[in-house]
C-alpha positions as CSV (number, residue, x, y, z in Angstrom):
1,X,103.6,97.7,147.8
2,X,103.7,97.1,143.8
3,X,106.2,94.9,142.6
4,X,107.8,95.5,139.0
5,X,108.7,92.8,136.3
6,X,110.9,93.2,133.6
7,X,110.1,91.3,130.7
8,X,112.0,90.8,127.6
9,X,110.4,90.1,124.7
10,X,107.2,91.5,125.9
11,X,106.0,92.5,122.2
12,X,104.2,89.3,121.7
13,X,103.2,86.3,122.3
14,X,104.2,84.7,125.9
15,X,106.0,87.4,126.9
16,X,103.2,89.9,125.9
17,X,101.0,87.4,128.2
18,X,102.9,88.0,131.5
19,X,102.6,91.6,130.6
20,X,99.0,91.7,130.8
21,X,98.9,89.0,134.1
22,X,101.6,90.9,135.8
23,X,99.5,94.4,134.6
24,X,96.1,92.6,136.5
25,X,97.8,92.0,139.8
26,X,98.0,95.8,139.5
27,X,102.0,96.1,140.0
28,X,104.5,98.2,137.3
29,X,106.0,96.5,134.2
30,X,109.3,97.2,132.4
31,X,108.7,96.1,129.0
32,X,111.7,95.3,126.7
33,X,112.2,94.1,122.9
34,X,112.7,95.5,119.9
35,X,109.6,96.4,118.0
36,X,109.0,100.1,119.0
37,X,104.9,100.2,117.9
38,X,104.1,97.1,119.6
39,X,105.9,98.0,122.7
40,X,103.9,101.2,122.6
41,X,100.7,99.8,121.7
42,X,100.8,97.2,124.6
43,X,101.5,100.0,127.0
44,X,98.8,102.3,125.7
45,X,96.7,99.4,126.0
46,X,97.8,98.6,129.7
47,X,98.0,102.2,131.4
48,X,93.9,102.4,129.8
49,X,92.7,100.0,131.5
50,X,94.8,99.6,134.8
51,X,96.6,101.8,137.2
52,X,99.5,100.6,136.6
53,X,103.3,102.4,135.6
54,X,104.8,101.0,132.2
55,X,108.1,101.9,131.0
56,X,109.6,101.0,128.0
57,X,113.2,99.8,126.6
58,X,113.7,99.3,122.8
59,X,117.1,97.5,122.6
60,X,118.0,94.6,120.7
61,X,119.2,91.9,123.3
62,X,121.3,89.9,120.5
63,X,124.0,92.6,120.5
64,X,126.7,92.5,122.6
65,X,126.0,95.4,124.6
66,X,122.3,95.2,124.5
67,X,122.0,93.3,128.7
68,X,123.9,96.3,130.0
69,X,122.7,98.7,128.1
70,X,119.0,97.6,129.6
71,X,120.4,97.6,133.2
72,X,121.8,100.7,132.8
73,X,119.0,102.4,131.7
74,X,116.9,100.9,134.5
75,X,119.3,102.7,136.8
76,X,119.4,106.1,135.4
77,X,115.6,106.2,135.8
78,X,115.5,104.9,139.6
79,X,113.6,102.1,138.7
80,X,113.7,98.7,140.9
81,X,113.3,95.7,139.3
82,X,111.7,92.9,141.8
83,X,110.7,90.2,139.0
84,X,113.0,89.2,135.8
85,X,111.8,87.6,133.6
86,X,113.7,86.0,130.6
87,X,111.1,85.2,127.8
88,X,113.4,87.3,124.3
89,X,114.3,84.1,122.1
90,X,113.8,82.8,118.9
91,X,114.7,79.3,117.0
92,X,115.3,78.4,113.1
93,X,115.0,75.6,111.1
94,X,117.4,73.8,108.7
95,X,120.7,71.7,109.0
96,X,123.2,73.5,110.9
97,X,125.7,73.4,108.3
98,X,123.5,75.0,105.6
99,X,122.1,77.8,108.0
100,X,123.4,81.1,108.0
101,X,126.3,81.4,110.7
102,X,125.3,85.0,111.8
103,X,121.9,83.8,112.4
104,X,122.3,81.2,114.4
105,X,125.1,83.4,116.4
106,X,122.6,85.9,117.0
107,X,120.5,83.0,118.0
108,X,123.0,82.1,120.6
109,X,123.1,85.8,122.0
110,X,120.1,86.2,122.6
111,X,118.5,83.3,124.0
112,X,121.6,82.4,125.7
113,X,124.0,85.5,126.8
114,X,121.3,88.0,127.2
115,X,119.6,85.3,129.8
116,X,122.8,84.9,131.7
117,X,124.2,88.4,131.5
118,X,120.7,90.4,132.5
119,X,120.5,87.3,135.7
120,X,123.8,88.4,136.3
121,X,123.3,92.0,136.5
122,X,120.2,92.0,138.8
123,X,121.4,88.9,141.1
124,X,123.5,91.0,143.2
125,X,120.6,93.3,143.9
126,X,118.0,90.7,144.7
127,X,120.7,88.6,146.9
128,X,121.5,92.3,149.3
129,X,117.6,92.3,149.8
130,X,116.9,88.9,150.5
131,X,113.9,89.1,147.9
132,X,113.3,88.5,143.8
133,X,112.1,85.8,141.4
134,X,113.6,85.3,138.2
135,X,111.5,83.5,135.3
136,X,113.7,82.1,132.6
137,X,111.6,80.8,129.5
138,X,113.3,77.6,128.1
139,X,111.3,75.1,126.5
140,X,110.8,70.9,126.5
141,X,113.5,71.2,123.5
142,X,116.4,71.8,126.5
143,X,115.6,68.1,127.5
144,X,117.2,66.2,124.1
145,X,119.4,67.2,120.9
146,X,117.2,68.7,118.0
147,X,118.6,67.6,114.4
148,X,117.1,70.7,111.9
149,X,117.2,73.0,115.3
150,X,120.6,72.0,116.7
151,X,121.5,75.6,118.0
152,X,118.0,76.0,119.5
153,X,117.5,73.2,121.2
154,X,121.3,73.2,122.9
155,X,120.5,77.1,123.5
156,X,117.5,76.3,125.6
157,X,119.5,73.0,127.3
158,X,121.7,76.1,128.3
159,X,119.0,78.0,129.6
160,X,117.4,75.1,131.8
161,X,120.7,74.0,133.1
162,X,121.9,77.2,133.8
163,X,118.4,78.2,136.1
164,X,118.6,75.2,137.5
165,X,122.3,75.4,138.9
166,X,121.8,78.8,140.1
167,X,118.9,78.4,142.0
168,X,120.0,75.9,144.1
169,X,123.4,78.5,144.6
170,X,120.5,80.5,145.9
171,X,118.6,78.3,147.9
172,X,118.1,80.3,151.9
173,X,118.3,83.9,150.2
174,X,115.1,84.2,149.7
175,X,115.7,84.4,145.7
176,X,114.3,82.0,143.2
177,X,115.0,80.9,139.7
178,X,111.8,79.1,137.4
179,X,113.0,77.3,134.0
180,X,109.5,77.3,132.3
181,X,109.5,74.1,130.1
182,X,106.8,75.3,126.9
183,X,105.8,72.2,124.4
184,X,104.4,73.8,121.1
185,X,103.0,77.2,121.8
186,X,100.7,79.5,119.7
187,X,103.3,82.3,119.6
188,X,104.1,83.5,115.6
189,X,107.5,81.3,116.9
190,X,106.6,78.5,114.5
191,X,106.7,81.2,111.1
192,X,109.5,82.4,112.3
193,X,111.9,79.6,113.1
194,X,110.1,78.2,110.0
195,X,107.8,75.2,111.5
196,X,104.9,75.8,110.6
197,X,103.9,73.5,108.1
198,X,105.8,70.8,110.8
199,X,104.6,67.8,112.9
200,X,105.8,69.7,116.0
201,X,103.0,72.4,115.8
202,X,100.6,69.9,114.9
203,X,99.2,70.6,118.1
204,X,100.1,73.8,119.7
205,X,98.6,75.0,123.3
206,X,97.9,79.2,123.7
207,X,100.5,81.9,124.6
208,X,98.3,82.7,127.3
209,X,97.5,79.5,128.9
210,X,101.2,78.8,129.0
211,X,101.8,82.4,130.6
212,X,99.2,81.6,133.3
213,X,101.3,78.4,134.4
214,X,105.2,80.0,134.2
215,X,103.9,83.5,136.3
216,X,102.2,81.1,139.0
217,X,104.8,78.9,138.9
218,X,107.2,81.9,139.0
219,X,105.6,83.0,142.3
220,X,105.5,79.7,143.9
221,X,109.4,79.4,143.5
222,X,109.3,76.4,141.3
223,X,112.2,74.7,140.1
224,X,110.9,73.7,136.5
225,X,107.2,74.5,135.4
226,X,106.2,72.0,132.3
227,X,103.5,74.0,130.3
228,X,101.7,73.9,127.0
229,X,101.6,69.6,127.1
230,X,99.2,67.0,125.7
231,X,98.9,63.7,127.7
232,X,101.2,62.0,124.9
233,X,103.7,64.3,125.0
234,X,103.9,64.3,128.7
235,X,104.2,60.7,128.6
236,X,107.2,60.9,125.4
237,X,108.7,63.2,127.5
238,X,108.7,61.0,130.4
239,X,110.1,57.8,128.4
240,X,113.3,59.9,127.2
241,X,115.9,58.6,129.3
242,X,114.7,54.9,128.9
243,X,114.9,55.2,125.1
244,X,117.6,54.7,122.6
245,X,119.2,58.3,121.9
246,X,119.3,58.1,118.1
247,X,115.7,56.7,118.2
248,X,114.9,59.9,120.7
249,X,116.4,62.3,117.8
250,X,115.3,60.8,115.1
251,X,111.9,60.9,116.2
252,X,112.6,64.9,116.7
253,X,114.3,64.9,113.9
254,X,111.0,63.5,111.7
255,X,109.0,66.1,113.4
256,X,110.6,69.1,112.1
257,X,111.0,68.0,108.5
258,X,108.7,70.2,106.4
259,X,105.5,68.5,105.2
């Protein structure tokens, strides 16, 4: 029987990956974010070469109403959702004081009230079943502060905490929650939160490679699923709690300074 995944911020980069691996296990996709074209041209490009269902929901998660506006809509068109997946985010860089407020609070609605409120919305559903998976995409930034991406990083500490509470809540109902853990990933995320020209993307692993690991590890029921890693930041990452905190963020903080 097919199984459908709802994605959020499926129009590109990781998010558009687990699209397209979700697409080749043959099973239905609900695709959400808010570029229109790009949502239709990934389903145009799905429903060619698959036989599989794709429907679309253009909302923007960062509004208030945007999680229950999605859920809704899901219900008016009889439509079960048996994966969830959290990937809609985005970051910014700059001191928090000189940033724009009503960026950083739509940055704070989105990558953290949309997660929890669509979770919430579809919980109950998969808990009365006894079935589901839930995917939330956080990142190795949720493990320490980030000075020139202090909302980010504590947005995504949110996200990782958050998963990682409410799985164990759901541990013997047959539900499961993944925090997927990305290092530097070739998403367009860099230009956007304005990193590009940083030491963090120095090195950046694919959108898709990163996919690959979060869907499997997803399906497996993983706790935390640590993608998109060199051998030095694996080790970095490890060293973290034996290390100084101030040297920890400054180190993060040298990172991120444009070149």
């Amino acid at each position: 029987m097919k199984k459908t995944a709802l994605i959020t911020g499926s129009s590109s980069g990781i998010g558009l990956e687990l699209a397209h691996i979700h697409a080749a296990n043959g099973d239905d996709l609900i695709l959400v974010a808010r570029r229109s074209e790009k949502l239709a041209q990934l389903k145009d490009d799905i429903e060619k070469n698959t036989d599989v269902k794709v429907h679309l929901i253009v909302k923007d998660l960062s509004t208030p109403d945007g999680p229950k506006e999605v859920f809704n809509e899901v219900k008016d068109a009889g439509l079960t959702v048996d994966y969830l997946i959290n990937n809609a985010g985005f970051g910014g860089q700059g001191k928090f004081f000189e940033r724009e407020w009503e960026t950083d609070l739509m940055m704070i609605n989105l990558n953290i009230v949309a997660t929890a409120a669509l979770t919430r919305l579809f919980l109950p559903e998969f808990v009365k079943r006894g079935s589901g998976r839930i995917l939330n995409v956080s990142s190795t930034a949720s493990l320490i502060p980030g000075p020139l991406q202090a909302v980010y990083f504590a947005s995504k500490a949110f996200v990782t905490s958050f998963s990682n509470a409410v799985a164990m809540e759901l541990a013997g109902t047959g539900v499961t929650v993944t925090a997927l853990m990305p290092g530097a990933t070739d998403t367009g995320f860099a230009k956007v939160a304005g990193l590009e020209n940083t030491g963090l993307f120095k090195t950046s692993f694919t959108a898709k490679s990163v996919a690959i690991e979060g869907y499997k590890g997803m399906m497996n029921g993983k706790l935390d699923v640590y993608a998109g890693l060199t051998f030095g930041q694996k080790f970095m990452l490890g060293s973290i709690p034996f290390m100084p905190k101030k040297v920890v963020m400054s180190n993060v903080r040298k990172l991120q300074e444009i070149s």
